[in-house]
BADREN-455822 format. One record per atom (N, C-alpha, C): y, z, x. Coordinates in steps of 0.1 Angstrom, whole numbers, plus 5000, padded with zeros to 4 digits. Layout:
<pts>
YZX
...
</pts>
This chain:
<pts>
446353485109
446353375118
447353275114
448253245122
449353135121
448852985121
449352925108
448252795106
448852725118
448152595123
448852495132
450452435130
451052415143
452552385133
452352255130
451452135129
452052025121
450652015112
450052135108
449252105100
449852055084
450952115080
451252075065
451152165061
450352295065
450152425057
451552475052
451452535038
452652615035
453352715044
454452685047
455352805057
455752715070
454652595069
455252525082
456352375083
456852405097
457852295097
457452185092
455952145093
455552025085
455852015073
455652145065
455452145051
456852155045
458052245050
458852225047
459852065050
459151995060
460051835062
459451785051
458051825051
457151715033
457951745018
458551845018
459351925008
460551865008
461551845018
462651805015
462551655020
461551605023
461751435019
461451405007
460451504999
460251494985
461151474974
462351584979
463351594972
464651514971
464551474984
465451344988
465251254983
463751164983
463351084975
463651074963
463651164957
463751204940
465251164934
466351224948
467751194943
467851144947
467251024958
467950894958
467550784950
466650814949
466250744936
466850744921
467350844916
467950854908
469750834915
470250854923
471350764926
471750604925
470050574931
470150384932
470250334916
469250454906
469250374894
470650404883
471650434889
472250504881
473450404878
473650354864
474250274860
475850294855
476550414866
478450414866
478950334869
478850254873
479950144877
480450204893
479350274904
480350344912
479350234924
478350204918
477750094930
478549974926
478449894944
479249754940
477949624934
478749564920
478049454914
477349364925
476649324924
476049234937
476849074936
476949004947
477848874946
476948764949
476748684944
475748554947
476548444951
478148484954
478548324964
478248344978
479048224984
479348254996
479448355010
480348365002
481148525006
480548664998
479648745005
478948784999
479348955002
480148985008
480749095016
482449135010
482649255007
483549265005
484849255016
485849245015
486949315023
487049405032
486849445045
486749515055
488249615054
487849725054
489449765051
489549815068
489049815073
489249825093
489549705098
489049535091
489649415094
491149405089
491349485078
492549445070
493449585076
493049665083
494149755092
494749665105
493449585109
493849525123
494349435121
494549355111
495649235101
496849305104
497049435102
498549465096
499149475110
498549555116
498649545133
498849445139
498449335140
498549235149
499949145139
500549135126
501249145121
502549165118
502249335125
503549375130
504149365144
502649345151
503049295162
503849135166
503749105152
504548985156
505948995150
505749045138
507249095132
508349165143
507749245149
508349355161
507649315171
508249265179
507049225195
507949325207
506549345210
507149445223
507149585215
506649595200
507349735199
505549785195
505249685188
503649715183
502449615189
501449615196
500049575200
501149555219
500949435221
501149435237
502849525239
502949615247
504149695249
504849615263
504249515271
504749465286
505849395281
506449425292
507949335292
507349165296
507749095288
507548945284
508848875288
508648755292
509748615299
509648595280
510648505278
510748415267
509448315266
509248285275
507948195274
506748305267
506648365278
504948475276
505248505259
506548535259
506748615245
505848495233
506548375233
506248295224
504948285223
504248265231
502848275236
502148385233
502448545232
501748635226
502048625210
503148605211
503248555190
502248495183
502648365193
501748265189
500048295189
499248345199
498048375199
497748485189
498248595187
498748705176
498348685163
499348585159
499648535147
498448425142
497748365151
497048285150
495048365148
495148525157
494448555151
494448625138
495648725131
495548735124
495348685113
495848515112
495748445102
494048435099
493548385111
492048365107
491348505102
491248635107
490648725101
491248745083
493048675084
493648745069
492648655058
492548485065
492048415058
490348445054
489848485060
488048555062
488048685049
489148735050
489448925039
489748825025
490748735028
491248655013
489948535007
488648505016
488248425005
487248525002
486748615010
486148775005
486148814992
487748884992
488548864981
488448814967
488248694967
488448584958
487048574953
485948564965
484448574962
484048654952
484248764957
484148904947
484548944935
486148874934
486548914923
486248774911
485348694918
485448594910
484848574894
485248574883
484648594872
482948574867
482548424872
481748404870
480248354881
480848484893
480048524904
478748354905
479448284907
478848174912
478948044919
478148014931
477647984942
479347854943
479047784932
479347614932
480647634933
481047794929
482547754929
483147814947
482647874953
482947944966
483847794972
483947704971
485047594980
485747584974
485647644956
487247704957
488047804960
487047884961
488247994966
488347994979
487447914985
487547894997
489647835000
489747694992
490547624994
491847724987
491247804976
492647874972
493447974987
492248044992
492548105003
493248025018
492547925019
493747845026
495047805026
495047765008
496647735006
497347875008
496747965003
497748105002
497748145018
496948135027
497248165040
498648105048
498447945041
499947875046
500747895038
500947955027
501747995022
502848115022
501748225030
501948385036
503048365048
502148275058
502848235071
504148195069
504348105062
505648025059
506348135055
506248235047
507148365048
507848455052
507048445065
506948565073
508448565084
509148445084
510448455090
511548515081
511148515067
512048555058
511648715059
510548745055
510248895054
510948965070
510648885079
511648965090
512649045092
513048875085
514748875082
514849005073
514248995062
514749125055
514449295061
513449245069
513049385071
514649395086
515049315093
516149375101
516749455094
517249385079
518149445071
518149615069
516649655066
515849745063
515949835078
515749795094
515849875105
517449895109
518349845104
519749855107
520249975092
519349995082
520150035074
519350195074
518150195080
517650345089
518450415098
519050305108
520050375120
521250415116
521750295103
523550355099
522950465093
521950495084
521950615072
521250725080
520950735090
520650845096
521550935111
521951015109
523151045124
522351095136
520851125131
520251155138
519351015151
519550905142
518850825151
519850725163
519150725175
519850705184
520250545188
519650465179
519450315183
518350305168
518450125168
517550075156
516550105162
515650105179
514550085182
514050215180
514450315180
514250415177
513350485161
514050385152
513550385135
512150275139
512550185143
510950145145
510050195152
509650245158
509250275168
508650425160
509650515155
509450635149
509150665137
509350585129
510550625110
509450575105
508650655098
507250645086
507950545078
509050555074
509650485064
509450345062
510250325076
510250195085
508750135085
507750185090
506250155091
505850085074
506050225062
505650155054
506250105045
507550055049
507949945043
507649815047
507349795061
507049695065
505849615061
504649715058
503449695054
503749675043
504549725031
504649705019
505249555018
505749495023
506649375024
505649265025
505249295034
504049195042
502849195024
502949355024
501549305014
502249234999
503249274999
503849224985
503749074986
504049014998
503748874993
502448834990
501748874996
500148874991
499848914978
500849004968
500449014956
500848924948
502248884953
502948744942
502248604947
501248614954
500648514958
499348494948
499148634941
497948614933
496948674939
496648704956
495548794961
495148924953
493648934958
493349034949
493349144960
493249244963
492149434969
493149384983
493349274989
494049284999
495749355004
496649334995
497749384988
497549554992
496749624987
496049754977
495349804989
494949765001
494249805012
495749795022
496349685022
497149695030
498149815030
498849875021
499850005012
499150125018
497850105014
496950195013
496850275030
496750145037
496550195052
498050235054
499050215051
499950275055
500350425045
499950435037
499950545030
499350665039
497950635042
497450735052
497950745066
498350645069
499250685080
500950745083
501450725073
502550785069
502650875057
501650895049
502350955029
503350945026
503850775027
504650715020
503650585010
503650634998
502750524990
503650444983
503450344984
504450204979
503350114975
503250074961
502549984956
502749834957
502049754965
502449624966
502949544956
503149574945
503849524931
505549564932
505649684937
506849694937
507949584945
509249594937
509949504941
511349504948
511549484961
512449604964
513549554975
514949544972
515749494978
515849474991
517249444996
517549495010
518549615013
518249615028
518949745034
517949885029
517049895028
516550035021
516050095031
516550235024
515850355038
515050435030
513850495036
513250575036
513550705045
514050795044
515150915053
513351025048
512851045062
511251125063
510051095060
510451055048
509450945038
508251035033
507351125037
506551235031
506251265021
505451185012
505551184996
506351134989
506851014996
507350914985
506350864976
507050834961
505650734954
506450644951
506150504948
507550414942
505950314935
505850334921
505450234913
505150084917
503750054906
504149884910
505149794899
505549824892
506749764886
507949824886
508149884900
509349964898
510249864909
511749854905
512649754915
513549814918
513849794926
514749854936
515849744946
517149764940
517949694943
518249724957
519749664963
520049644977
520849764980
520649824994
520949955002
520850064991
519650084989
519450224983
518550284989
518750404990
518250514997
517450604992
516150674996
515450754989
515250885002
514951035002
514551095007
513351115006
512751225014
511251315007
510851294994
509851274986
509351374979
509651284969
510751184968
510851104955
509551034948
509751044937
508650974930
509250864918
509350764921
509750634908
508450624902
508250684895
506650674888
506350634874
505750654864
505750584850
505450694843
506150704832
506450844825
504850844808
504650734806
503550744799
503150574792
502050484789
501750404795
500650394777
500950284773
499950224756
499050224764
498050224752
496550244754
495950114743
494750054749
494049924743
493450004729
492949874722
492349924715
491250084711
490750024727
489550104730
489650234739
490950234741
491750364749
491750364762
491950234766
492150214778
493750164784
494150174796
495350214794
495750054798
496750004792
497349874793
497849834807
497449734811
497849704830
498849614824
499749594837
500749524842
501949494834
501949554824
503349654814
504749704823
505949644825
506649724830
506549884825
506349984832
506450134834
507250194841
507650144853
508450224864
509650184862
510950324871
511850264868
512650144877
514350104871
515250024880
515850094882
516650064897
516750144906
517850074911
519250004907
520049974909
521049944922
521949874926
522249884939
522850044946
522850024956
523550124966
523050304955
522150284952
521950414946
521250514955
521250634957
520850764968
520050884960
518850834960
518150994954
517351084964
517751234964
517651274976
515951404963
515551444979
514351484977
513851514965
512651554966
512051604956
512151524938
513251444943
513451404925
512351314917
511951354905
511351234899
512051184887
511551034894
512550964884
511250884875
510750864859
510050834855
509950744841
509350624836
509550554830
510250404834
510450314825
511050204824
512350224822
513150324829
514750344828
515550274841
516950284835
518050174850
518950324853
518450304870
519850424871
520850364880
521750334874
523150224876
523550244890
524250134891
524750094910
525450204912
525050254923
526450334931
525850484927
524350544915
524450664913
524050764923
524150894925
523251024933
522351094924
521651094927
520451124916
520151274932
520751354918
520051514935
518851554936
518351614941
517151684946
516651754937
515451734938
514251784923
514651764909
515451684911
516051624894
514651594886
514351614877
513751504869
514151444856
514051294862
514551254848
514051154848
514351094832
513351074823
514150944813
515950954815
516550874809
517750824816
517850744814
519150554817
519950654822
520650604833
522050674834
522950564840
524150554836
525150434840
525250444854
526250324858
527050324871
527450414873
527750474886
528350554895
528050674887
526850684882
526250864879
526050974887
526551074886
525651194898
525151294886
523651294894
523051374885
522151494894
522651664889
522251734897
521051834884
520751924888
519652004887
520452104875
520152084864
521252194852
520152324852
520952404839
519752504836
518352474831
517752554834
516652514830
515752444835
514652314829
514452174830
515352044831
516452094823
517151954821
518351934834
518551764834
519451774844
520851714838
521751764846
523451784845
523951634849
524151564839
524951424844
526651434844
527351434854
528351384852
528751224859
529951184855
530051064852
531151034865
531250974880
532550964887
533450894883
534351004888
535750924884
536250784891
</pts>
C-alpha cells in the first residue's frame, strides 16, 4: 500500500523535503558561524551599507557620458544649449549617487566603526566630491590626448570617433583616469570597483594606483595587466597581452605580503611593447625603447633599447644606433 503523499512517511515527497531542509539547516548554520573573514564585519555608523558596485557602474556611465557627450548615455543630436543642460543634469546626478558610494566607503572602512564619527566622513566625502569635479576638465583634457593618439597609432581606425565609440582600450583608460583620481584623493573600494567594471567589460585591468602619462594607446587591449605602482610616461604604447606586473614583493613579519612598496615597473616616454610581453618588477625601460612580443623581462634597459625574444628564456637586447 502506497503511504499518503504528504504523510511524512519514508519514500515520500514529504519526507524527502523534511530531509533536505534538515540538511540545509545544518550547513547553513555552520556557514553563518564560521569565523574566515569571508562574511562582511557588521558597521554601527551611519552608513551602514556597503558600496553598490551597480551604483558605482552607473557613476562611470553617466561620467563618461559627460566626458564624451553624445557618444555615451543620451546619443540625440543636441543644440549647444540642450548639450549644456544634459551635462549639467548628468554630472549633477552622478555627483550625488558618487557622493552616497564615498561616504559608504569611508563608513565601512572606518577604523573605529563608530556612530559619532559618521559627519566626518560624511564631510570628508563632500570635500573629495568637490574636489573630483574640479578635475574632471583636466582629466578630459588628457584623455583627448589618449583618443587622438588611438587614431594616429592605429591605420586601421577611421576617425577619433571611431576609438571611442569602439577601442576597449580607450573605454578602460578612461575609467582608469576617472578612478585614479579617486585613489590620490584617499577614497577607499571605490577606485577598485570602478577598474574593475571596466575590466569585465573589456579585460583590460588597470589598477587605479597606476600612474600614467599622456597620449597612450591601448592597440586591442585583451589581457593587458598594468600594476598599481607602475608609471607610465607620455605616448607609449602597449599591445595585447602585456603585463607590467611585480616580479616578487617582502613579506611582514608575519608573512604577509608588504602593501604599497613600489613593485611595478617605469615605463619611460614614447616606449612600444608589443604583445604578449611581460615586463616585471621595479625596473625603467628607457625613452624611445621596443620591447617585442612575448619578451620577458625582468631587468633595466636604457634609452632607445629594442629588445626581442633570444634563445631560450632569455631575451636579446640590442642597443639603437
Amino acid at each position: 500500500m502506497t503511504p499518503p503523499e504528504g504523510s511524512g512517511a519514508p519514500g515520500t515527497p514529504a519526507a524527502e523535503a523534511d530531509r533536505l531542509t534538515t540538511r540545509v539547516t545544518a550547513v547553513a548554520r555552520r556557514l553563518s558561524d564560521a569565523d574566515d573573514g569571508l562574511a562582511r564585519p557588521p558597521v554601527t555608523g551611519g552608513f551602514t551599507h556597503l558600496p553598490s558596485r551597480d551604483a558605482v557602474a552607473a557613476v562611470v556611465g553617466d561620467l563618461l557620458a559627460v566626458l564624451f557627450p553624445g557618444y555615451f548615455g543620451t546619443l540625440s543630436v543636441l543644440s549647444r544649449e540642450a548639450l549644456s543642460f544634459h551635462v549639467e543634469t548628468t554630472l549633477l546626478r552622478a555627483a550625488r549617487v558618487l557622493n552616497d558610494q564615498m561616504r559608504r566607503a569611508f563608513c565601512f572602512g572606518c577604523d573605529s566603526r563608530d556612530p559619532a564619527r559618521c559627519p566626518e566622513c560624511g564631510d570628508r566625502a563632500d570635500g573629495i566630491t568637490d574636489a573630483f569635479l574640479a578635475g574632471l576638465p583636466e582629466v578630459r583634457r588628457v584623455l583627448s590626448t589618449d583618443v587622438r593618439a588611438a587614431y594616429e597609432g592605429d591605420p586601421a581606425a577611421t576617425s577619433p570617433a571611431e576609438t571611442i565609440l569602439c577601442y576597449p582600450g580607450v573605454y578602460a583608460l578612461a575609467c582608469q583616469r576617472l578612478a585614479h583620481q579617486l585613489y590620490v584623493l584617499g577614497v577607499p573600494l571605490l577606485p577598485r570597483l570602478m577598474t574593475e567594471h571596466a575590466h569585465s567589460e573589456t579585460g583590460v585591468d588597470i589598477h587605479p594606483g597606476a600612474r600614467i602619462g599622456e597620449r597612450f594607446f591601448i592597440d586591442h587591449g585583451t589581457g593587458v595587466v598594468i600594476g598599481e605602482t607602475a608609471v607610465i610616461g607620455n605616448g607609449v604604447r602597449l599591445y595585447q597581452g602585456v603585463t607590467l606586473g611585480a616580479l616578487t614583493f617582502p613579506l611582514d613579519d608575519e608573512g604577509h605580503p608588504v602593501k604599497g612598496i613600489p613593485r611595478h615597473p617605469i615605463v619611460e616616454d614614447d616606449v612600444v611593447v608589443y604583445g604578449g610581453a611581460t615586463v616585471l618588477g621595479r625596473i625603467t625601460i628607457g625613452a624611445g625603447s621596443i620591447i617585442g612580443g612575448n619578451v620577458w623581462l625582468t631587468e633595466s634597459v636604457p634609452p632607445g633599447s629594442r629588445v626581442s625574444q633570444g634563445r631560450g628564456s632569455r631575451a636579446r637586447l640590442a642597443a639603437s644606433e
